[in-house]
PyMOL Python script that loads the backbone (N, CA, C, O; Angstrom):
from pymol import cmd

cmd.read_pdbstr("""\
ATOM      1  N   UNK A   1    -171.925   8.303 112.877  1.00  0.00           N
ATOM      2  CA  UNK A   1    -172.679   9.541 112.743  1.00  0.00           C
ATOM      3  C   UNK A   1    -171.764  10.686 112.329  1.00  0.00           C
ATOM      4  O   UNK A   1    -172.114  11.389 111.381  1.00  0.00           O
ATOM      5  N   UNK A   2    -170.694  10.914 112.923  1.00  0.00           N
ATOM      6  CA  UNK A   2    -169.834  11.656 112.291  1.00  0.00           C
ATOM      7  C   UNK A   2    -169.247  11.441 111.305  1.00  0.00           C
ATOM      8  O   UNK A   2    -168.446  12.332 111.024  1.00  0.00           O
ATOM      9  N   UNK A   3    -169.301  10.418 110.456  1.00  0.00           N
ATOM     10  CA  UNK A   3    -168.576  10.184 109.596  1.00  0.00           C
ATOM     11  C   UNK A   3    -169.173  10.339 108.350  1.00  0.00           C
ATOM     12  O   UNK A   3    -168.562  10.313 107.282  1.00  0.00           O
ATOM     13  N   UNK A   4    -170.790  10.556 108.537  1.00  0.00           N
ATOM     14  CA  UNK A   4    -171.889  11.057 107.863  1.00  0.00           C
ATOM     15  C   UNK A   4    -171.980  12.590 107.522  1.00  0.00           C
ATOM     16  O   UNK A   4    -172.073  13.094 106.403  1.00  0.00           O
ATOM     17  N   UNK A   5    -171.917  13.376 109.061  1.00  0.00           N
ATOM     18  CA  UNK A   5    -171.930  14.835 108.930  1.00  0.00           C
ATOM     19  C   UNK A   5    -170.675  15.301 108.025  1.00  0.00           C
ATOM     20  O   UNK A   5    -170.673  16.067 107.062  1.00  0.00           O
ATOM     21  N   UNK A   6    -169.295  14.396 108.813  1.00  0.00           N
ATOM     22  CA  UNK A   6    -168.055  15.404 108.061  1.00  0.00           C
ATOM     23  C   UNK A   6    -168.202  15.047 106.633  1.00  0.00           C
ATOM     24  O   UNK A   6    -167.772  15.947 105.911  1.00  0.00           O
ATOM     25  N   UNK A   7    -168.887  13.549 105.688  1.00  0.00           N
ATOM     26  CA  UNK A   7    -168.950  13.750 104.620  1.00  0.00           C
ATOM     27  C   UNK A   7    -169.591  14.721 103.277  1.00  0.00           C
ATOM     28  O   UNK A   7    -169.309  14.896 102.091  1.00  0.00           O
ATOM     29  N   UNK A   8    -170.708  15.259 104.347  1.00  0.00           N
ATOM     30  CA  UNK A   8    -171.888  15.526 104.090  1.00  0.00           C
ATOM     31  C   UNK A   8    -171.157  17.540 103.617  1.00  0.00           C
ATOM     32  O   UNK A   8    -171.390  18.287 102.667  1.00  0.00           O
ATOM     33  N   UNK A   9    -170.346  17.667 104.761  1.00  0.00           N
ATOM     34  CA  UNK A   9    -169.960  19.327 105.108  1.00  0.00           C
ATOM     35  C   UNK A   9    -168.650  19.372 104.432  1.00  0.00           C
ATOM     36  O   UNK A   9    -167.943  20.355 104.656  1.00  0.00           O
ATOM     37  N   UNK A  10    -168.068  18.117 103.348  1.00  0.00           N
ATOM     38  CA  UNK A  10    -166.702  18.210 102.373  1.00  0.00           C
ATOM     39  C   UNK A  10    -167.140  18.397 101.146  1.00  0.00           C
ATOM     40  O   UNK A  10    -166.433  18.717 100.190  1.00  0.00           O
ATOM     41  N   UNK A  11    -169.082  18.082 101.119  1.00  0.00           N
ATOM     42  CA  UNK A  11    -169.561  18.037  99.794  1.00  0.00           C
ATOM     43  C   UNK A  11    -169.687  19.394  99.731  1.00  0.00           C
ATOM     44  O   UNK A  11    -169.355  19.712  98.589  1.00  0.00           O
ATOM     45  N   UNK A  12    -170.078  20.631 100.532  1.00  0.00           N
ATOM     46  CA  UNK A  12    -170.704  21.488 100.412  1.00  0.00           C
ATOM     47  C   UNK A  12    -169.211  22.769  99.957  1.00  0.00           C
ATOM     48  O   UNK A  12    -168.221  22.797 100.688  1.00  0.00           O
ATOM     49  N   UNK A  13    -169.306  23.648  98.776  1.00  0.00           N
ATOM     50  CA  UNK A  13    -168.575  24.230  98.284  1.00  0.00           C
ATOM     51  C   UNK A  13    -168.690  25.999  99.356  1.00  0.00           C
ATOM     52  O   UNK A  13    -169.696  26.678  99.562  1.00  0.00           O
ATOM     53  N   UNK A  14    -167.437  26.215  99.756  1.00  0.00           N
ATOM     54  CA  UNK A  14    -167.106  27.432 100.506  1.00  0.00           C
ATOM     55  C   UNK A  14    -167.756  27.158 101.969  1.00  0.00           C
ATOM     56  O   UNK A  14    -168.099  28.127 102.647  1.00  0.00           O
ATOM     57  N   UNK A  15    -167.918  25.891 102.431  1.00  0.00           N
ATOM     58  CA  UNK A  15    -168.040  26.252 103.803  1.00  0.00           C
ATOM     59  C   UNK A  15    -167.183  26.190 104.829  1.00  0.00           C
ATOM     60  O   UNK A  15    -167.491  26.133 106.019  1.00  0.00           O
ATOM     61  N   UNK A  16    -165.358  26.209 104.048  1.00  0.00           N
ATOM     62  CA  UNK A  16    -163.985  26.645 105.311  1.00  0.00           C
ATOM     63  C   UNK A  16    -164.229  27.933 105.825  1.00  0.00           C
ATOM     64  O   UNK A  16    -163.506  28.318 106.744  1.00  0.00           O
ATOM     65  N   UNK A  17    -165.337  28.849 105.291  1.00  0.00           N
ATOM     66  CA  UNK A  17    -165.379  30.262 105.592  1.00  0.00           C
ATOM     67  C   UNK A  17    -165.873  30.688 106.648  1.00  0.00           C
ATOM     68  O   UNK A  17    -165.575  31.699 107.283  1.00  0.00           O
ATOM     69  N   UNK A  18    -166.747  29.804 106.876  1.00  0.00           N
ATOM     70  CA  UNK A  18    -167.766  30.031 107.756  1.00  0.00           C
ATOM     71  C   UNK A  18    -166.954  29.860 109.512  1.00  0.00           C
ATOM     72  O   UNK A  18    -167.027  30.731 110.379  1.00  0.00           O
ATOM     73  N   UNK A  19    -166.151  28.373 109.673  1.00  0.00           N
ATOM     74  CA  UNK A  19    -165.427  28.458 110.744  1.00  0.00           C
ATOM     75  C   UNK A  19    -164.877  30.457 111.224  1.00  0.00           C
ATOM     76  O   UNK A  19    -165.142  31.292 112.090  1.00  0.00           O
ATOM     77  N   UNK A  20    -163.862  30.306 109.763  1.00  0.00           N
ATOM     78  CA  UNK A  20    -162.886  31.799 109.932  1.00  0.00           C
ATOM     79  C   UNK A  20    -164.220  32.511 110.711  1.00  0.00           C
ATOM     80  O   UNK A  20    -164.275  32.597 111.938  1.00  0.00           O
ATOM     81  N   UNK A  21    -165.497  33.105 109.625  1.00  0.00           N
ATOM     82  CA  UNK A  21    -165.898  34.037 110.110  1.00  0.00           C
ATOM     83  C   UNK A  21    -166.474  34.050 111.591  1.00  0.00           C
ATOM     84  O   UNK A  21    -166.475  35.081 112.263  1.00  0.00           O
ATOM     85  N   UNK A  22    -166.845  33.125 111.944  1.00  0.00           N
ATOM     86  CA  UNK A  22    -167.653  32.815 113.505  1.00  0.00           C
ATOM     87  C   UNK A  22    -166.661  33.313 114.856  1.00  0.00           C
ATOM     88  O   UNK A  22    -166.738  34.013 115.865  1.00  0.00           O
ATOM     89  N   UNK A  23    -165.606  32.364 114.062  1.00  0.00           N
ATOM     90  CA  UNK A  23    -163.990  33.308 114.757  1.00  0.00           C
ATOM     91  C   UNK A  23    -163.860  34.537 115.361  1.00  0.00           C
ATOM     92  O   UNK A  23    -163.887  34.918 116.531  1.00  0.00           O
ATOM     93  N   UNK A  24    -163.663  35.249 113.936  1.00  0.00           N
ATOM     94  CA  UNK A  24    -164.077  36.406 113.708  1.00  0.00           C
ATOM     95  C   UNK A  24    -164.728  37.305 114.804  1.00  0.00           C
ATOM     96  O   UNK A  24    -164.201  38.065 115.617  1.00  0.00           O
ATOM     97  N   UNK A  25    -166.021  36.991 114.582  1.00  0.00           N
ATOM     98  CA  UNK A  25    -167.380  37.459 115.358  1.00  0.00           C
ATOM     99  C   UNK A  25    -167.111  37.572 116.343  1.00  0.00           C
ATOM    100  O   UNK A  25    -167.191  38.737 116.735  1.00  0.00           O
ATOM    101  N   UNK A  26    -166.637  36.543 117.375  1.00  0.00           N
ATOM    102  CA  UNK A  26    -166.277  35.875 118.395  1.00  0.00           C
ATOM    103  C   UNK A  26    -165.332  36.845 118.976  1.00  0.00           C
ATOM    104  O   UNK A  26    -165.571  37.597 119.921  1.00  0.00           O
ATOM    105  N   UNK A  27    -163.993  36.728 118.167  1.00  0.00           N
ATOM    106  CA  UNK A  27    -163.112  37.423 118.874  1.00  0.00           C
ATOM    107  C   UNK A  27    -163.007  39.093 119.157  1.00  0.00           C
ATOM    108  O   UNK A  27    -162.202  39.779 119.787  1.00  0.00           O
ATOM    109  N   UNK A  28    -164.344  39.426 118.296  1.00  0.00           N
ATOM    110  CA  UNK A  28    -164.563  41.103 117.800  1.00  0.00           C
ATOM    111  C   UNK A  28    -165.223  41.287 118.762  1.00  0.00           C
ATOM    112  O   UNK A  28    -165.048  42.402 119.254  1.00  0.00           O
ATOM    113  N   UNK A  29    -166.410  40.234 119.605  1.00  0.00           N
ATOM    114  CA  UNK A  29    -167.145  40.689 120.679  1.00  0.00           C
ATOM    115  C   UNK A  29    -166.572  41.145 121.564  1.00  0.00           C
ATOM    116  O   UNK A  29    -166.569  42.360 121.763  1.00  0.00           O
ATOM    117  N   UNK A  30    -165.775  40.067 122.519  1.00  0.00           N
ATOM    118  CA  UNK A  30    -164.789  40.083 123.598  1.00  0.00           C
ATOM    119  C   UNK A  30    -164.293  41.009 123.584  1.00  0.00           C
ATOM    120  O   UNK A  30    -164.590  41.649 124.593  1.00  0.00           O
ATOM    121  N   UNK A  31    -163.133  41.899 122.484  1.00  0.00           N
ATOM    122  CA  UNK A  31    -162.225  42.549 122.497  1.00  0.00           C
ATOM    123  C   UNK A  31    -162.957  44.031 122.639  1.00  0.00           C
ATOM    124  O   UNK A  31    -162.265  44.860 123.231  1.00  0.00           O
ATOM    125  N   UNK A  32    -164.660  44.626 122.041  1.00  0.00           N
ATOM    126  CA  UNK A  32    -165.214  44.993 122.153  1.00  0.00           C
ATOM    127  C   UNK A  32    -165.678  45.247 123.912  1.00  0.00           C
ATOM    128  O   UNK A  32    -165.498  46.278 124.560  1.00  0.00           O
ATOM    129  N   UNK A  33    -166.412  43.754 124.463  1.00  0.00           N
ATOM    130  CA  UNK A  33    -166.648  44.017 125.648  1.00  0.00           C
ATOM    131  C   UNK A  33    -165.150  44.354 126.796  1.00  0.00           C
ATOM    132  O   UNK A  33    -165.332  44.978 127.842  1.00  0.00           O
ATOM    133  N   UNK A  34    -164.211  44.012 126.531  1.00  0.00           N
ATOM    134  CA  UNK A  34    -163.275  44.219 127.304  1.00  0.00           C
ATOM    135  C   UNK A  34    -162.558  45.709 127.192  1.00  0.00           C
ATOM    136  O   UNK A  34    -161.972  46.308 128.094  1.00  0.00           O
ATOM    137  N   UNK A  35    -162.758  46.104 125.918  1.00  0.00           N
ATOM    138  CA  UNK A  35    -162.615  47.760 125.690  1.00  0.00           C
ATOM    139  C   UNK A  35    -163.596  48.300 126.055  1.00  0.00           C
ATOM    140  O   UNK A  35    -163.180  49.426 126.326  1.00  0.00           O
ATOM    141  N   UNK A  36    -164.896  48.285 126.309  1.00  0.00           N
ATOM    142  CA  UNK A  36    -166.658  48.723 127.078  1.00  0.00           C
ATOM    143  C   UNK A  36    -166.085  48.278 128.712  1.00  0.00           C
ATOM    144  O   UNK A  36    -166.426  49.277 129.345  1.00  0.00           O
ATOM    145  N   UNK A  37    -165.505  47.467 129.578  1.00  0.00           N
ATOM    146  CA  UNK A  37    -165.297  47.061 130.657  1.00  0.00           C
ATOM    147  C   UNK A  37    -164.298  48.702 130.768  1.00  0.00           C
ATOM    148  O   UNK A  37    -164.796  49.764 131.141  1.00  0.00           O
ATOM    149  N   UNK A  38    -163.333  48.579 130.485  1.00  0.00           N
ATOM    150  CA  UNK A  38    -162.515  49.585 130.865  1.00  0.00           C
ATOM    151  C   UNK A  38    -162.313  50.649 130.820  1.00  0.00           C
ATOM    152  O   UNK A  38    -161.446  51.246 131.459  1.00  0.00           O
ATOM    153  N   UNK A  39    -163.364  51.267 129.763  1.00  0.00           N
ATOM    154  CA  UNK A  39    -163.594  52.535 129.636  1.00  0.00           C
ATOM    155  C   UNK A  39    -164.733  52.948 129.948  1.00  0.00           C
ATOM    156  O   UNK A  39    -164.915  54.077 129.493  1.00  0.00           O
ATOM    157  N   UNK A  40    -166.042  52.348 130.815  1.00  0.00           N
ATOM    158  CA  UNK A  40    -167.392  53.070 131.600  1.00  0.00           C
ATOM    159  C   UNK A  40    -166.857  53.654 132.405  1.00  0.00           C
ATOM    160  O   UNK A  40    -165.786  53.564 133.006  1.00  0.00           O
ATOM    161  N   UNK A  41    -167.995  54.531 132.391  1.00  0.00           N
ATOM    162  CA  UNK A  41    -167.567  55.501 133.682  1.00  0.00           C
ATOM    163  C   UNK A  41    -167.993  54.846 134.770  1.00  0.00           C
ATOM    164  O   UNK A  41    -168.935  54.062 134.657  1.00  0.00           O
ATOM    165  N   UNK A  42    -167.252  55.100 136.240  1.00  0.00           N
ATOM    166  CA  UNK A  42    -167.064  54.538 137.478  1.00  0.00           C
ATOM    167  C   UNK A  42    -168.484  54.787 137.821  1.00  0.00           C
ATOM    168  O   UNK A  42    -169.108  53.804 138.220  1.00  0.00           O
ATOM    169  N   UNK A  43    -169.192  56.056 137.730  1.00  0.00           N
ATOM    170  CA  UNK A  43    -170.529  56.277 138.646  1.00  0.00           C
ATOM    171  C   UNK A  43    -171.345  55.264 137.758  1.00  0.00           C
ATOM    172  O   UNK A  43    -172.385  54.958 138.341  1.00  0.00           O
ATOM    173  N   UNK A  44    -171.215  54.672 136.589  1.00  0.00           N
ATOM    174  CA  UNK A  44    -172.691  54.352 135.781  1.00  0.00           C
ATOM    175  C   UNK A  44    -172.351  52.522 136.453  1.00  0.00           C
ATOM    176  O   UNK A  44    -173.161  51.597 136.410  1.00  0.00           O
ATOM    177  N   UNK A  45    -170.991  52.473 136.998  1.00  0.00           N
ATOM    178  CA  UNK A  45    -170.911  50.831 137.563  1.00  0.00           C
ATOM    179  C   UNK A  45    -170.996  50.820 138.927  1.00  0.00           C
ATOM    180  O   UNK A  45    -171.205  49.769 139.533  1.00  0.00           O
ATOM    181  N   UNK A  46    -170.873  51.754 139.416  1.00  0.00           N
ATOM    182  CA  UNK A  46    -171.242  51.910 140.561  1.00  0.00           C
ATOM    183  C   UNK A  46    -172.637  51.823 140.912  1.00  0.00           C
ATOM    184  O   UNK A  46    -173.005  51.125 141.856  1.00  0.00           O
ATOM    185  N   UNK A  47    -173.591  52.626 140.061  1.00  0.00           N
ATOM    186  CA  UNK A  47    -175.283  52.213 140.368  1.00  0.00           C
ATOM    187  C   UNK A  47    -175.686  51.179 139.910  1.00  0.00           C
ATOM    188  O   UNK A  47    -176.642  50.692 140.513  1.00  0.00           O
ATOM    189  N   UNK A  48    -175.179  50.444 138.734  1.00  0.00           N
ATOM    190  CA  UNK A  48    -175.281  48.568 138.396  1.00  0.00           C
ATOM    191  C   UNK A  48    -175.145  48.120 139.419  1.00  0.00           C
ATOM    192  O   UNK A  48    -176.097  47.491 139.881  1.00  0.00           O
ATOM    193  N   UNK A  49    -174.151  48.223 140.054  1.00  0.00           N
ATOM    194  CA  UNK A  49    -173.667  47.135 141.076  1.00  0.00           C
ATOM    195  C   UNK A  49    -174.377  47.041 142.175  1.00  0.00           C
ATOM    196  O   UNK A  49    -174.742  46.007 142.734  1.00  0.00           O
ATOM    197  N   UNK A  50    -174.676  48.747 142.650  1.00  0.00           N
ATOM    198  CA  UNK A  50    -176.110  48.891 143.641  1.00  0.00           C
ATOM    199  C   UNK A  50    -177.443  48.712 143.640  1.00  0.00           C
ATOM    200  O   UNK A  50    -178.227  49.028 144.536  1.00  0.00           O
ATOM    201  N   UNK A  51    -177.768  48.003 142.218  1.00  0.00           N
ATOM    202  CA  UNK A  51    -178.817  48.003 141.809  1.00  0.00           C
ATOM    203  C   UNK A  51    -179.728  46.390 142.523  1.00  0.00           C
ATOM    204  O   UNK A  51    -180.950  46.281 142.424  1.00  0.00           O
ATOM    205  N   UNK A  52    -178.892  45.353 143.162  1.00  0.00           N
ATOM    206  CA  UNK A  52    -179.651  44.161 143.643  1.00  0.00           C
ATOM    207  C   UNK A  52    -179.919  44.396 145.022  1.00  0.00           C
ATOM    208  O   UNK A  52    -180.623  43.625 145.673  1.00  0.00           O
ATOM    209  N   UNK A  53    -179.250  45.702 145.636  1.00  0.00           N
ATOM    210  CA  UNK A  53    -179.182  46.140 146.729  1.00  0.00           C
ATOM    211  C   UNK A  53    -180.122  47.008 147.308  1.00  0.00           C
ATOM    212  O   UNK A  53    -180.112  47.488 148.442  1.00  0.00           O
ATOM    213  N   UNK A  54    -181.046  47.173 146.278  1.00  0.00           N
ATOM    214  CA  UNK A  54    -182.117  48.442 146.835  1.00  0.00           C
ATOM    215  C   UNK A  54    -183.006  47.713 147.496  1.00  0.00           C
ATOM    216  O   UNK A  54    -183.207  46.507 147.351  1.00  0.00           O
ATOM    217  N   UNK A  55    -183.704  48.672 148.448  1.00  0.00           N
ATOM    218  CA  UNK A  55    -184.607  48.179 149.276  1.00  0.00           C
ATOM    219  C   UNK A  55    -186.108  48.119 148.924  1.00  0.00           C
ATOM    220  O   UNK A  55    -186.966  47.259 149.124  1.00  0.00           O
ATOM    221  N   UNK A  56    -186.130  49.436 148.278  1.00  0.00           N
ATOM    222  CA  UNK A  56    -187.306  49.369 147.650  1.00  0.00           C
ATOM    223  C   UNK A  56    -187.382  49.245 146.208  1.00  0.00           C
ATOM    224  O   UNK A  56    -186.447  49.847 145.680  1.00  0.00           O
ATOM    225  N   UNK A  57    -188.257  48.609 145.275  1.00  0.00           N
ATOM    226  CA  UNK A  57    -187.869  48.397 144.108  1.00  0.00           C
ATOM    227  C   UNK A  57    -188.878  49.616 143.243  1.00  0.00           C
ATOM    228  O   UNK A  57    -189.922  49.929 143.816  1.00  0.00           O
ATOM    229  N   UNK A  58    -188.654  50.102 142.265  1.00  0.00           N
ATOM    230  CA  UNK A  58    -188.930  51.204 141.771  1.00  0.00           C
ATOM    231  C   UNK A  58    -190.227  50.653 141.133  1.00  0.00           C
ATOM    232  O   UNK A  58    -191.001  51.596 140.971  1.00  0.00           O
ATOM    233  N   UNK A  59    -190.740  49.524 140.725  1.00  0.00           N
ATOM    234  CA  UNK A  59    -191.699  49.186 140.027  1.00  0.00           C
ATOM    235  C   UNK A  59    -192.347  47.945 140.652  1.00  0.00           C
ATOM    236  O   UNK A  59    -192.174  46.804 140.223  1.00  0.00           O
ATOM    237  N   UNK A  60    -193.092  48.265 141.679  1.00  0.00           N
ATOM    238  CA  UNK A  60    -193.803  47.047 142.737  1.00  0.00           C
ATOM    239  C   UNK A  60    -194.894  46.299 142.300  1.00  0.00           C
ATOM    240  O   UNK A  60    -195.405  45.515 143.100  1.00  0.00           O
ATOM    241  N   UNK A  61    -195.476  46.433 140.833  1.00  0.00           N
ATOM    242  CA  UNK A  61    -196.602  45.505 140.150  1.00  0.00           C
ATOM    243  C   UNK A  61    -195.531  44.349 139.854  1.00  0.00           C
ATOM    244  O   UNK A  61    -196.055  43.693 138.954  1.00  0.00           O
ATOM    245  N   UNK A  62    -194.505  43.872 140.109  1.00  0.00           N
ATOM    246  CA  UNK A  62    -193.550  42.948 139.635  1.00  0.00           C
ATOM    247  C   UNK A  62    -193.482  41.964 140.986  1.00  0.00           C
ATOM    248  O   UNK A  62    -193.267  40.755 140.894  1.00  0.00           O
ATOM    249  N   UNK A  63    -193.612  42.387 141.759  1.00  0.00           N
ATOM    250  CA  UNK A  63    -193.691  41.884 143.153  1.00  0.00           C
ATOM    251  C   UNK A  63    -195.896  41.429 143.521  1.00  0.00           C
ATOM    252  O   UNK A  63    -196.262  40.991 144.612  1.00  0.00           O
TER     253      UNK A  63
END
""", "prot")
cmd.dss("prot")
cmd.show_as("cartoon", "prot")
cmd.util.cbc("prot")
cmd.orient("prot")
């Protein structure tokens, strides 16, 4: 079966690009979310974090 697909994806012209770009994508998210991790402000993670903790829930047709 693989020996089907990899023949199949040597026929097809410019698709080494596609690996790079997914890469790409990939590594732009992370570096993105890890620069968004460290620069929120403390109060806006502070009410996330308090947020499974409430007692009463703000919208009770969900319940």
């Amino acid at each position: 079966m693989l020996k089907f697909v990899k023949g199949h994806m040597e026929s097809i012209a410019g698709i080494e690009v596609y690996p790079i770009i997914s890469l790409l994508i990939f590594f732009i998210f992370f570096v993105l979310l890890f620069w968004w991790v460290f620069t929120a402000k403390k109060d806006y993670l502070k009410s996330m974090e308090e947020i499974p903790l409430e007692l009463e829930p703000e919208n009770k047709e969900l319940l």
